[in-house]
C-alpha positions as CSV (number, residue, x, y, z in Angstrom):
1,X,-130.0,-61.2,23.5
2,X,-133.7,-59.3,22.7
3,X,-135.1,-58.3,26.0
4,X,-138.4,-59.6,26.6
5,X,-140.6,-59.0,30.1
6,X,-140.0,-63.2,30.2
7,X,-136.4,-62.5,30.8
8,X,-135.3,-62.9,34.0
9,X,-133.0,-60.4,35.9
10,X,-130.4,-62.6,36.3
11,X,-130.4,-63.2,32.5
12,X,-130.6,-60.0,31.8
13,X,-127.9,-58.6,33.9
14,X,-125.2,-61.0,32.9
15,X,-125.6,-61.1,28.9
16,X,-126.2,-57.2,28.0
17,X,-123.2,-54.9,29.7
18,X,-124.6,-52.0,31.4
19,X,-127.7,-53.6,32.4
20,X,-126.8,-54.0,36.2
21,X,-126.5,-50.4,36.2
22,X,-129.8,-49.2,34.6
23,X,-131.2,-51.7,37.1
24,X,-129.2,-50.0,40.3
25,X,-130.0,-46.3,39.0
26,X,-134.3,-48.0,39.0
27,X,-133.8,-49.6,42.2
28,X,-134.4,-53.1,40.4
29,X,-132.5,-56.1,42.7
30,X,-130.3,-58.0,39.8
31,X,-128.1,-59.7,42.8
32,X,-130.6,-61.3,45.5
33,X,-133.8,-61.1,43.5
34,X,-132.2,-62.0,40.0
35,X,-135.0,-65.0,39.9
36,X,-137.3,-63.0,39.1
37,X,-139.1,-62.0,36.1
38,X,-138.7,-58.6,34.4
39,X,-142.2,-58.0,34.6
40,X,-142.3,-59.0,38.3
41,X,-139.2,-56.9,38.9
42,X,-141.2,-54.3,37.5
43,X,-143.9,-54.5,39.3
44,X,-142.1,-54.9,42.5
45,X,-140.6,-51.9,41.7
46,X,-143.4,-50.0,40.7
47,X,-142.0,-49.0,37.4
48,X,-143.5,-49.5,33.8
49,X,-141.8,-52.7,32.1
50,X,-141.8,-50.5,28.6
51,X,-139.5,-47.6,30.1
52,X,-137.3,-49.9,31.4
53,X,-137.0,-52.1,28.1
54,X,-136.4,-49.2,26.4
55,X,-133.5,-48.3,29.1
56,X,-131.9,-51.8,28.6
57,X,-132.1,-51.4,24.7
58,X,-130.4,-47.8,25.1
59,X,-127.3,-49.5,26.4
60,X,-127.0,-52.5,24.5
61,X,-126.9,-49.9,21.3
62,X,-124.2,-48.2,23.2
63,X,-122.5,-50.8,23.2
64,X,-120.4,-50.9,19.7
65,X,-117.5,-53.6,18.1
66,X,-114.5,-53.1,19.5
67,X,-115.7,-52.0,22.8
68,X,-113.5,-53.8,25.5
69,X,-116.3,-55.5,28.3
70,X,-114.8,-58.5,29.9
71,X,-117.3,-61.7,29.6
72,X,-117.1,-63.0,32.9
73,X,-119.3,-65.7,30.9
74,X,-116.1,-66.8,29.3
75,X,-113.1,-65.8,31.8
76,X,-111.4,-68.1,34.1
77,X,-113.3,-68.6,37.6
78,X,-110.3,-67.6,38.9
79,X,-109.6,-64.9,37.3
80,X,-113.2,-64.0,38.5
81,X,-112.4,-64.4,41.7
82,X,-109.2,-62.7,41.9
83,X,-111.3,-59.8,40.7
84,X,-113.7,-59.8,43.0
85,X,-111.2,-59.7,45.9
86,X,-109.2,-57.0,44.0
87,X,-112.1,-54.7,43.3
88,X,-114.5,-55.8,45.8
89,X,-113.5,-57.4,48.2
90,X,-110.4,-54.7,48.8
91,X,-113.5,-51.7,48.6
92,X,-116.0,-53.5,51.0
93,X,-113.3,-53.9,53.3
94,X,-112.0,-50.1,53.4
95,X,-115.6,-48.9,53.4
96,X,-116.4,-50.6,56.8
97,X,-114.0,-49.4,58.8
98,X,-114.2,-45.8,57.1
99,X,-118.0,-45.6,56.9
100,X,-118.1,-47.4,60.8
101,X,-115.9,-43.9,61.9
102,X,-118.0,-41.3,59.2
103,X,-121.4,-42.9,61.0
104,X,-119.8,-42.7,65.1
105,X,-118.9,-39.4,64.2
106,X,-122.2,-38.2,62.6
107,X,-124.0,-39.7,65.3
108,X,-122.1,-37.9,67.8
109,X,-123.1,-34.9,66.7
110,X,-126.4,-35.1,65.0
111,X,-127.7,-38.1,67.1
112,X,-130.0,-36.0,69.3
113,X,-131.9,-34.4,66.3
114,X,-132.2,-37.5,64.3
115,X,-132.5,-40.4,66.3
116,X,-132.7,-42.9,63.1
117,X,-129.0,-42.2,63.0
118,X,-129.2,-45.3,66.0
119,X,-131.0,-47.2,63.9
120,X,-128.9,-46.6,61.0
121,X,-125.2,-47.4,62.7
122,X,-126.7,-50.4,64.8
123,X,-127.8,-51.9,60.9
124,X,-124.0,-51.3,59.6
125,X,-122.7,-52.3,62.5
126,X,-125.0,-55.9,61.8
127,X,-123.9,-55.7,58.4
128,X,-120.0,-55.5,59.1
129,X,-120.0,-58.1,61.4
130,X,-121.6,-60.1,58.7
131,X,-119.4,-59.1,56.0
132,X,-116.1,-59.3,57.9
133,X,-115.9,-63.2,58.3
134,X,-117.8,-63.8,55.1
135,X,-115.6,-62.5,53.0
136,X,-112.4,-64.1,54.6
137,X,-114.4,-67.5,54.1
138,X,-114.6,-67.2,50.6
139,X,-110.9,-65.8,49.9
140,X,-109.1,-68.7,52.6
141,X,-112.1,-71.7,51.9
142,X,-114.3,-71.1,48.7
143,X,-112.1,-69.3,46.1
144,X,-109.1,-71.3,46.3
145,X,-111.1,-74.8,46.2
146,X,-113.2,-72.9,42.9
147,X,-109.3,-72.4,41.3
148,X,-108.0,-76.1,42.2
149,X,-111.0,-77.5,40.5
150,X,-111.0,-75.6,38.0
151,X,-107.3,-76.5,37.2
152,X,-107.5,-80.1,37.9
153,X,-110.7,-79.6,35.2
154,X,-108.3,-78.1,32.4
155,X,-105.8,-80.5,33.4
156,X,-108.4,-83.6,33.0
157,X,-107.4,-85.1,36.4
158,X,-109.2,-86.1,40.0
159,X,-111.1,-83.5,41.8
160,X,-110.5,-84.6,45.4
161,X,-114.2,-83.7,47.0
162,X,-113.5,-81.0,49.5
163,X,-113.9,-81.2,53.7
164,X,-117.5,-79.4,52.6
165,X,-118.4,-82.4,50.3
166,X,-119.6,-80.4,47.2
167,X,-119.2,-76.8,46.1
168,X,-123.0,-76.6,46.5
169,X,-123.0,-76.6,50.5
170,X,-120.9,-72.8,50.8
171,X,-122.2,-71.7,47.8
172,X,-125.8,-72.0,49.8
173,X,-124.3,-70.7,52.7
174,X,-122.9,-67.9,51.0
175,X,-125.9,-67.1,49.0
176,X,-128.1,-67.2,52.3
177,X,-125.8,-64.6,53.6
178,X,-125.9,-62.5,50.6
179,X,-130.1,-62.2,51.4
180,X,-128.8,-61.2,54.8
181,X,-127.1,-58.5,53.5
182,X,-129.2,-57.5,51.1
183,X,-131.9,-57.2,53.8
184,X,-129.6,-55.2,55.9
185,X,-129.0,-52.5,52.9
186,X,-133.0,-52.1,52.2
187,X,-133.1,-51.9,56.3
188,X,-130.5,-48.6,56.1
189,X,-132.1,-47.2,53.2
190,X,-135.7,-47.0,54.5
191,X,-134.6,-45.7,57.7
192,X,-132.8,-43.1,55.8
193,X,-136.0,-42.2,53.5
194,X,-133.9,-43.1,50.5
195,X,-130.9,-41.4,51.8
196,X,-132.4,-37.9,51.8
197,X,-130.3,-35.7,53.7
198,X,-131.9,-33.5,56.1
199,X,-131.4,-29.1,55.8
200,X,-129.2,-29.4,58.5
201,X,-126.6,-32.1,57.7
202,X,-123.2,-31.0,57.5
203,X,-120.2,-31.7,55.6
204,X,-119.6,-35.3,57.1
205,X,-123.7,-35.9,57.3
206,X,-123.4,-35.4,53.5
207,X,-120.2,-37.7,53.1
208,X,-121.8,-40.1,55.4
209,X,-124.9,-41.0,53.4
210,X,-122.7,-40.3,49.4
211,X,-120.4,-43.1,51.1
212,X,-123.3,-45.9,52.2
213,X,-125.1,-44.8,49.0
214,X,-121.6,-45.7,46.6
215,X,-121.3,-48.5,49.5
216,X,-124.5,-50.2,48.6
217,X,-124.1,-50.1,44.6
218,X,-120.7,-51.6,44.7
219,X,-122.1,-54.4,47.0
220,X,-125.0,-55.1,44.9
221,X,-122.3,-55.5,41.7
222,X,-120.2,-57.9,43.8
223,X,-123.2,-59.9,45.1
224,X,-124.3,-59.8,41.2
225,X,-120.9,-61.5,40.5
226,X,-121.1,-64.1,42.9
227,X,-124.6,-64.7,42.6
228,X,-125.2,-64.6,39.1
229,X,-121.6,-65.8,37.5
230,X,-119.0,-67.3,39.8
231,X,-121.0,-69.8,41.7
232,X,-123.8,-71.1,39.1
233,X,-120.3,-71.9,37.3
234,X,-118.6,-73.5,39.7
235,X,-121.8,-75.5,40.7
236,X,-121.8,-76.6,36.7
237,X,-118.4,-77.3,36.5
238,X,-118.2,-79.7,39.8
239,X,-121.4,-81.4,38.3
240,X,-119.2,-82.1,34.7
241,X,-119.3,-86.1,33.5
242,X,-116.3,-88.2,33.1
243,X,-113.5,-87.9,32.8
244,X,-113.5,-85.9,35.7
245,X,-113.8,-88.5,38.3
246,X,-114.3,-87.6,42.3
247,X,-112.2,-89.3,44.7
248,X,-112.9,-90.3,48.5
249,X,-111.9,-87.9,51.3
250,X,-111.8,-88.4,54.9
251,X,-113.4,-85.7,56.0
252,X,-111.6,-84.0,59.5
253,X,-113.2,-82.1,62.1
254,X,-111.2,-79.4,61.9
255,X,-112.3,-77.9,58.8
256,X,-115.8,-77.2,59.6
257,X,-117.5,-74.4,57.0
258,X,-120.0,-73.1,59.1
259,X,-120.7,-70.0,61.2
């Protein structure tokens, strides 16, 4: 596609490969903020909409026939989402409990110098306790109800409607926490000035704030991919006419998706 300050992120980011990353290196949000216009973005972000046209037009020519990119456009939802928990899901996870330890451990020893190292290990520690039950709601609830409907879809049989009615209601739910998230992330990068390490951090100060930095871009790609892809998909595809017919459910108590 041309790119055109009309465009929005969200467009942008999921039709021209590489775009997601000339928009993390700018500081542009493609996963939360994908809504919005280029121009907006741009504004938002206090950069000119020309340069970054210009960026986004760099990588498409980079781009040349023959290149392997997977179209998440056109693979499998479940292939999608075995992805995301392969490649995401599996990094988030490690990152927590490494970066948790890396951030006691800086704080231990640099705490009473920089006291927004507080600040900074109380906002992970809000953002792991966040992620941690998010993500096992989408790999045990969301994910596997995506792949049975999409099968029973290719199959041309009877979605049974789920103990969450439609698709819609976690997809909100996961979206709303995804702005959570996101919020946290901007939270630890202002207190951090943008991750600038002071002339005194050490070895593990250094590692500390590489590791939330790398942290934060690989969240931002996985939020992109939910956001963006998986669950406007899955949203469509539940929505699809006949001959794809819903069939009534008595819903049970026990499975609540909520908090």
């Amino acid at each position: 596609m041309s790119v055109n300050t009309t465009n929005t992120v969200r467009e942008l980011a999921v039709t021209i490969p590489g775009a997601t990353r000339v928009f993390e290196q700018l500081g542009i949000d493609y996963c939360c903020g994908g809504g919005r216009t280029l121009t907006d973005a741009c504004k938002k972000s206090k950069l000119r909409v020309e340069d970054v046209i210009e960026q986004l037009d760099a990588v498409k020519r980079a781009i040349h026939p023959g290149d392997k990119v997977r179209d998440w456009q056109t693979e499998s939802l479940t292939s999608l989402s075995a992805y995301i928990i392969d490649t995401h899901h599996f990094f988030t996870k490690n990152e927590l409990v490494r970066l948790e330890k890396l951030l006691d451990k800086v704080c231990s020893r640099h705490g009473e110098n920089h006291l927004e190292l507080f600040a900074l290990r109380s906002a992970f520690q809000h953002l792991k306790q966040d992620l941690t039950p998010h993500l096992l709601k989408e790999e045990q609830v969301l994910f596997p109800f995506i792949a049975r409907m999409e099968e029973a879809v290719s199959e041309q049989r009877a979605v049974p409607p789920p103990f969450f009615v439609t698709v819609q209601n976690p997809v909100r739910m996961m979206a709303a926490e995804h702005d959570t998230a996101g919020d946290l992330l901007a939270e630890m990068r202002l207190l951090t000035n943008d991750y600038a390490l002071p002339p005194d951090a050490c070895i593990s100060f250094q590692a500390l704030y590489q590791g939330l930095q790398e942290f934060e871009a690989d969240l931002h790609q996985h939020i992109h991919l939910e956001n963006n892809i998986l669950f406007p998909r899955a949203v469509e595809m539940e929505s699809a006419p006949e001959p794809v017919l819903l069939v009534e459910y008595q819903f049970s108590e026990r499975h609540c998706f909520s908090h």
